[in-house]
C-alpha positions in Angstrom: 90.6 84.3 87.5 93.1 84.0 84.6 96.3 82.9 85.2 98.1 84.7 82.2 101.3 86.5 82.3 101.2 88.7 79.1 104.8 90.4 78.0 105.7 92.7 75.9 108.0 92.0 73.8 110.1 94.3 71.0 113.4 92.8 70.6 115.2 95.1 73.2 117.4 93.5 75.9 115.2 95.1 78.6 112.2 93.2 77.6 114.5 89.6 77.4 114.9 91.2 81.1 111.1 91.3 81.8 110.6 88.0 80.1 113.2 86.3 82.3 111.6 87.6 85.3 107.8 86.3 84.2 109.4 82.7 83.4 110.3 82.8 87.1 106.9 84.0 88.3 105.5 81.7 86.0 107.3 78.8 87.7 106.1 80.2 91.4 102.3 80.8 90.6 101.6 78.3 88.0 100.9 80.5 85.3 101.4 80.8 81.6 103.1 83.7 79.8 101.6 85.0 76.6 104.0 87.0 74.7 102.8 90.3 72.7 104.4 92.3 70.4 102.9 95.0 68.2 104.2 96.2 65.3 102.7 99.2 62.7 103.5 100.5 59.0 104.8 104.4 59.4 102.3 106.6 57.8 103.2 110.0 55.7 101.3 112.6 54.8 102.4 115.5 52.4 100.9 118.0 50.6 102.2 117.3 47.5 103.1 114.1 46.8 102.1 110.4 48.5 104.4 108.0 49.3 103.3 104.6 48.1 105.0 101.9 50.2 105.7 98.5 48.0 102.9 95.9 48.4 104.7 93.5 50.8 106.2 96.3 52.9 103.5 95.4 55.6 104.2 91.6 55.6 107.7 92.3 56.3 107.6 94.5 59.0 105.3 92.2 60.5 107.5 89.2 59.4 110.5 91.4 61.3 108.1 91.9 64.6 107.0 87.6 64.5 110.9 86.7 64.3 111.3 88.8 67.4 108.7 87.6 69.5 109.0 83.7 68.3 112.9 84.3 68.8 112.1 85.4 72.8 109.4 82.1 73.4 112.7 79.8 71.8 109.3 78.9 69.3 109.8 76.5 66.4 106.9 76.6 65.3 104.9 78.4 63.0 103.1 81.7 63.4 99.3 82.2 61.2 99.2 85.1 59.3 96.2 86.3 61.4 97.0 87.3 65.2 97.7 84.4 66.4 99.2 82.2 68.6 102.3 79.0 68.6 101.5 77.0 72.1 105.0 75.9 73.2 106.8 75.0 76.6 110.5 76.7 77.5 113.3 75.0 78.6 111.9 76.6 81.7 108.6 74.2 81.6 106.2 77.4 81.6 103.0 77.3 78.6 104.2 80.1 76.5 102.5 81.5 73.2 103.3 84.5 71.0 100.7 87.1 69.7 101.7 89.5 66.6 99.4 92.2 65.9 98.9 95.4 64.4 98.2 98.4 65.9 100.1 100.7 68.9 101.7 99.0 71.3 100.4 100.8 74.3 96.9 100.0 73.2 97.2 96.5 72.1 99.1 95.7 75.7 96.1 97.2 77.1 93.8 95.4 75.4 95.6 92.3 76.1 95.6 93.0 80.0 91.6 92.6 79.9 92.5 88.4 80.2 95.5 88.4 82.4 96.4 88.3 85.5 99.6 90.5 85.4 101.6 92.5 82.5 105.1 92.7 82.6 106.6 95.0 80.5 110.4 96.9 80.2 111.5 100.3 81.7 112.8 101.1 78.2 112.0 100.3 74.6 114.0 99.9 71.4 112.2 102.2 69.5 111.3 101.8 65.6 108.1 100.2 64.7 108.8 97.3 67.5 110.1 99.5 70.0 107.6 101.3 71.4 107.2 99.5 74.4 108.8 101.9 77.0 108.6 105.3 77.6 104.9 105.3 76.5 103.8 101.7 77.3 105.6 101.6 80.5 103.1 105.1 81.7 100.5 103.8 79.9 100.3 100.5 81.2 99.6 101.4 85.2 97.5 104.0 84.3 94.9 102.0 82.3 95.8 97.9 82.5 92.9 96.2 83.6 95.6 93.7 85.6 98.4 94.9 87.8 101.3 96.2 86.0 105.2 95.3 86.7 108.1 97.8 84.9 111.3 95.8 85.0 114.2 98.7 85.2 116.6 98.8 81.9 119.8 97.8 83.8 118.2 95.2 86.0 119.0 91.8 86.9 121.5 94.4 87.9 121.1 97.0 90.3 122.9 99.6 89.2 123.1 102.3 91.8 122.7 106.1 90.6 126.4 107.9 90.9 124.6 110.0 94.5 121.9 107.8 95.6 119.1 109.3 97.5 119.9 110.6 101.0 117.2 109.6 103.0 116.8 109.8 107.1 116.4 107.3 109.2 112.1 106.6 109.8 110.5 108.2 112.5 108.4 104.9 113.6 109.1 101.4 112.9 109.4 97.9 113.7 112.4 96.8 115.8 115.2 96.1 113.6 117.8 95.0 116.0 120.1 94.1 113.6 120.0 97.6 111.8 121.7 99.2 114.8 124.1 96.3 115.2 125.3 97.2 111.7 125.5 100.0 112.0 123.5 101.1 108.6 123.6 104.5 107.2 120.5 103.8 105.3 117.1 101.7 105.8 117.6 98.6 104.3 114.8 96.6 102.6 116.9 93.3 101.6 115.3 90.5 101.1 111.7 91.9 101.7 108.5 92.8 99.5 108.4 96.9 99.8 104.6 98.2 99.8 104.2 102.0 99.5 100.8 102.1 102.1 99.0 105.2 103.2 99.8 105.8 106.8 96.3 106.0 107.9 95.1 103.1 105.6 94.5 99.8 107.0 93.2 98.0 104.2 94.1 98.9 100.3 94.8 96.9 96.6 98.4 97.6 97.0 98.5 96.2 100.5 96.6 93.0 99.3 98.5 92.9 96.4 101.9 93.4 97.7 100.8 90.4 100.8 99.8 88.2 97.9 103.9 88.7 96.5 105.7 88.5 99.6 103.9 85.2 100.2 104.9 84.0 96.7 108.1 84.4 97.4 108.6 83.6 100.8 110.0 86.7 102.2 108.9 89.6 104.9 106.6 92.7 103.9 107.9 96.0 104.6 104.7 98.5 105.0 106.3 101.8 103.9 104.1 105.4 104.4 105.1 109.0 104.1 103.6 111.8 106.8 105.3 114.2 104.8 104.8 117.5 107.2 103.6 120.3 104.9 104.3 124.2 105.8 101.8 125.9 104.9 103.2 129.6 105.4 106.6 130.9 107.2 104.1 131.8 110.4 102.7 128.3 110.9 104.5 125.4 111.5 103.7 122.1 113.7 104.4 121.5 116.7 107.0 119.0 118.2 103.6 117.4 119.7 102.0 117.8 116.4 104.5 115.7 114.5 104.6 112.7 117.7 100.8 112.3 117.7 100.8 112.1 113.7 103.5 109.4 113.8 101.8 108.1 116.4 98.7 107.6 114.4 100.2 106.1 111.5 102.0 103.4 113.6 99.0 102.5 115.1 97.3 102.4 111.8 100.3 100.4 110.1 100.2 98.1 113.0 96.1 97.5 112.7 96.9 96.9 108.9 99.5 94.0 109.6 96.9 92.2 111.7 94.0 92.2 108.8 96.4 90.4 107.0 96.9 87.3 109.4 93.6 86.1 108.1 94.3 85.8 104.6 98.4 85.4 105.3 98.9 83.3 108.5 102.3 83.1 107.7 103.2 86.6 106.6 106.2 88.2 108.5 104.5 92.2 108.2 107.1 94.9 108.9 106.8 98.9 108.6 108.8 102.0 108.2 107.0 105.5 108.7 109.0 108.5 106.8 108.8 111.9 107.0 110.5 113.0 104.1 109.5 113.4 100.3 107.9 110.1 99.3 109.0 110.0 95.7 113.0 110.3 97.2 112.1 107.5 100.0 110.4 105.4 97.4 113.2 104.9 94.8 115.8 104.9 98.0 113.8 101.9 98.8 114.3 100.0 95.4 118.0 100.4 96.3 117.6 96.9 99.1 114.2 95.9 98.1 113.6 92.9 96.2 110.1 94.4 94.7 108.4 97.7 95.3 104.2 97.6 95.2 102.4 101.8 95.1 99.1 102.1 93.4 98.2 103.9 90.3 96.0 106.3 91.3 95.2 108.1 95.0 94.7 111.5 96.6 97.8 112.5 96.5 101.4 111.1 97.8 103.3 107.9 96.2 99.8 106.8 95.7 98.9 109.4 93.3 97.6 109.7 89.4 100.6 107.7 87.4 100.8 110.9 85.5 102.0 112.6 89.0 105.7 113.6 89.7 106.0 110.6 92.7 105.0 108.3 90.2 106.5 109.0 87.0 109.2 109.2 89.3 109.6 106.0 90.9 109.3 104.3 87.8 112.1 106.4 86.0 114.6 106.3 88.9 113.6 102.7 90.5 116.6 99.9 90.1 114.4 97.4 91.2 111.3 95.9 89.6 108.0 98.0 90.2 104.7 96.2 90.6 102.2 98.9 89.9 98.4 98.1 91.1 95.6 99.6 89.7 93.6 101.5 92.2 90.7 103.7 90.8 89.8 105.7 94.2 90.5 105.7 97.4 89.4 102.7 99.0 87.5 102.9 102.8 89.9 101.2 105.5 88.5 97.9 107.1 89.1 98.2 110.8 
């Protein structure tokens, strides 16, 4: 399995941001970051007259796009004129090269993710030529990488909280918190834990594996969070208090079968769960208010694991203010139990 980090890279301050976080994963997991930046020529096409760009106009927008990304690996050496690659350590001690190529920047990340092991990329670009690395390549990245995908928000290292954050009622099934209640929270709190967004009535996914695989990284708790959002389906017809308590129920008992097929991959794992019934794209990015990562799938039947295209995903990623680890999931995977 590789052990690549690739980042893109297009000058922006959000994607210093998402390079500062892969150093540090780097350090944790052993890994070595290769850093990608794309760059193209702008293209015109008129009816009545062509524009004829001067011969080197190509060499210097990709000169502009090699000083970016050698300027982000702290590089001193020299870049080939072909796609290529300067080996180099940071002050950080993580293998770093660059990689300058044409073509769109969505497209070459994604080509890129074929050989590594995870793609970290910004929440927002620059735009211009370099910048294309957000907005588009932050969509396009979870929905086709062939590696997980993590969006590092535009404001983060710090959390900046929206001016009315997210009102979002207390779970309706959980793990004791004792100290919640001593607190006296007004909101769940996810500090200090790995947050994975699990179907309710899953025991066994990617994201749950995936999102296991970080909390043990980083030495913290996992929080298994699912939605039972309660749909109405006409004025007439709505469930029954009994209803609703056997459906919670349910999903406790199928969060709590899910923390124990993890013991045998992660001993050590501290597994924790919140059940919600409320709409999952608000409980999702209420989470990234405490949580030190959020883990939800790309694609699903429906809920925060949904197509990346979906509303819950397009908007977790726009609204989250924590990073967003984003795991490829092409159908819905059959429990273990």
């Amino acid at each position: 399995m590789s052990h690549t980090i690739i980042v893109g890279i297009d000058g922006s301050d959000n994607a210093e941001c998402a390079l500062q976080w892969a150093i540090t994963h780097a350090q944790k997991t052993s890994a070595e970051i290769r850093i990608v930046s794309a760059y193209t020529v702008p293209g015109v096409n008129m009816s009545q007259a062509d524009i004829v760009y001067p011969a080197d106009f190509d060499s210097a927008v990709k000169k502009t796009v090699e000083d970016i990304a050698e300027a982000a690996a702290a590089s001193r050496a020299p870049v080939p004129d072909t796609a290529a690659t300067a080996v180099i350590v940071t002050k950080a001690g993580v293998p770093v090269s660059t990689t300058i190529v044409p073509g769109d920047a969505s497209g070459v990340m994604v080509e890129h993710s074929k050989n590594a092991a995870l793609a970290v990329v910004g929440a927002r670009g620059r735009g211009g030529f370099a910048g294309r690395l957000l907005g588009s390549v932050a969509l396009a990245m979870p929905a086709h990488s062939q590696c997980p995908t993590l969006v590092v928000p535009s404001t983060w290292p710090t959390r900046i909280m929206p001016t009315t954050p997210l009102p979002i009622d207390d779970p309706v099934r959980t793990t004791a918190d004792p100290s919640a209640e001593a607190d006296g929270r007004s909101r769940p709190d996810f500090s200090g834990e790995v947050v994975a967004a699990v179907d309710p009535f899953e025991t066994d996914t990617p994201v749950l594996r995936a999102a296991a695989s970080q909390a043990t990284i980083y030495g913290v708790p996992l929080r298994l969070v699912g939605v039972t959002a309660t749909h109405i389906l006409s004025p007439e017809w709505m469930p029954s208090e009994e209803h609703l308590i056997r459906m919670y129920d349910e999903a406790a008992k199928a969060f709590t079968a899910a923390a124990e097929s993890l013991k045998g991959d992660f001993p050590d794992l501290e597994v924790r769960f919140a059940i919600f019934d409320a709409p999952a794209t608000e409980v999702l990015v209420s989470a990234t208010y405490t949580a030190d990562l959020l883990v939800i799938g790309s694609r699903g039947r429906g809920g925060f694991v949904s197509t990346i295209l979906g509303s819950t995903s397009q908007g977790v990623l726009s609204h989250a203010v924590c990073p967003v680890l984003v795991v490829r999931v092409n159908r819905r995977q059959p429990g273990r139990r």
